[in-house]
C-alpha positions as CSV (number, residue, x, y, z in Angstrom):
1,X,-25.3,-5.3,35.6
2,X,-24.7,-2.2,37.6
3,X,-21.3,0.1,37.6
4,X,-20.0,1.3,40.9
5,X,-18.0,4.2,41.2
6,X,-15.8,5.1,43.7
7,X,-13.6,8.2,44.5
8,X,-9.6,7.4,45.1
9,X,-8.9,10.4,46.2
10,X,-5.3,9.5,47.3
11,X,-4.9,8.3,43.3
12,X,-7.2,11.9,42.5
13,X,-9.8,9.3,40.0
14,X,-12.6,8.1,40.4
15,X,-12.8,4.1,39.7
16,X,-15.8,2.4,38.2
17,X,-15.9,-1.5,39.2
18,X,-18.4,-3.7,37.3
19,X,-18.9,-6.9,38.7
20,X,-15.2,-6.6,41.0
21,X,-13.3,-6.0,38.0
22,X,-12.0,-2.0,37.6
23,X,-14.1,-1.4,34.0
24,X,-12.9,2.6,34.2
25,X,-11.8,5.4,35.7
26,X,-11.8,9.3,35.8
27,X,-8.6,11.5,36.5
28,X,-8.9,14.4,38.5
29,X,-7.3,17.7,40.1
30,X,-8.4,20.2,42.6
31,X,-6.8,23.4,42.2
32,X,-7.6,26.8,44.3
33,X,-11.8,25.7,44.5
34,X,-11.9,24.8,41.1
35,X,-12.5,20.6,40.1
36,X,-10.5,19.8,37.2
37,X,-11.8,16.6,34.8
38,X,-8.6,15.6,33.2
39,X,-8.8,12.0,31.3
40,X,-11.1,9.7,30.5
41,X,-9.9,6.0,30.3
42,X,-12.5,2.9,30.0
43,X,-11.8,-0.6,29.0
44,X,-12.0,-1.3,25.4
45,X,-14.4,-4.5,25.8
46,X,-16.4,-1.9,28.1
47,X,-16.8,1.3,25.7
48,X,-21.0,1.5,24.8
49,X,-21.9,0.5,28.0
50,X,-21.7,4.2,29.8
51,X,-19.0,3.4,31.9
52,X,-17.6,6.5,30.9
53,X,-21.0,8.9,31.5
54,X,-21.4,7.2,34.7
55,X,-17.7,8.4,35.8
56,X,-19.0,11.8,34.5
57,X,-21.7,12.1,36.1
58,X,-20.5,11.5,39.4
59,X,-17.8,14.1,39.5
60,X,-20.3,16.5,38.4
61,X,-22.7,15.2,41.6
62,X,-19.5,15.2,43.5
63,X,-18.3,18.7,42.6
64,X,-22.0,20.5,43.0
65,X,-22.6,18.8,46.1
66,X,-18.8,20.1,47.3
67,X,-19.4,23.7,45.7
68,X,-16.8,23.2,43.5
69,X,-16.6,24.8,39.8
70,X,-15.6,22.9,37.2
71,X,-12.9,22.9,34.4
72,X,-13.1,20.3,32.0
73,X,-9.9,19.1,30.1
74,X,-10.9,15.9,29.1
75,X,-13.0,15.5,25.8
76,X,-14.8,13.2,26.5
77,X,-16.4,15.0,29.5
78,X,-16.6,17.6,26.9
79,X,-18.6,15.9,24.8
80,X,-20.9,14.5,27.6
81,X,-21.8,17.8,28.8
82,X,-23.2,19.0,26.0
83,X,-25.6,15.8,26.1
84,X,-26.6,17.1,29.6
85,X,-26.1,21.0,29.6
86,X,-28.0,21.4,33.1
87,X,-24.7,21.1,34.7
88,X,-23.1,23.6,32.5
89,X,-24.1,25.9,35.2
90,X,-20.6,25.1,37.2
91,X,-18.5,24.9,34.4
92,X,-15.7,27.3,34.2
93,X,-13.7,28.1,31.8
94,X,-11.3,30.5,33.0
């Protein structure tokens, strides 16, 4: 099974769908040029299954393709960067 994930940007989240049913999603915010990753939510029968790293790894695709830097809030995206520190290169921390 594959997860799609789609950006809401009206809702500011990014939604992953598994099979037409929402399985996760990925609150943002976009404040003066700088992508803010704020919470992490993925459905309980769903957690193991990188629903969560996929969400991840899409707003970091999203934001280097955009320019953007990024601020992370969320712990979970936290903890996936520092599984894949070659996009701690837009991370700010300011």
């Amino acid at each position: 099974m594959s997860i799609d994930v789609h950006e809401d940007a009206r809702g500011s989240r990014y939604v992953a769908v598994e099979d037409g049913r929402e399985v996760g999603l990925l609150t943002f915010t976009r404040r003066r040029g700088v992508f803010e990753l704020i919470h992490t939510v993925t459905d309980p029968d769903e957690r193991g299954h990188g629903v969560a790293s996929t969400l991840a790894g899409r707003a970091f695709d999203d934001a280097r393709e955009r320019g953007e830097r990024v601020r992370i809030i969320c712990p979970f995206v936290e903890s996936w960067l520092q599984r894949h520190p070659e996009q701690a290169d837009i991370v700010t921390y300011d």
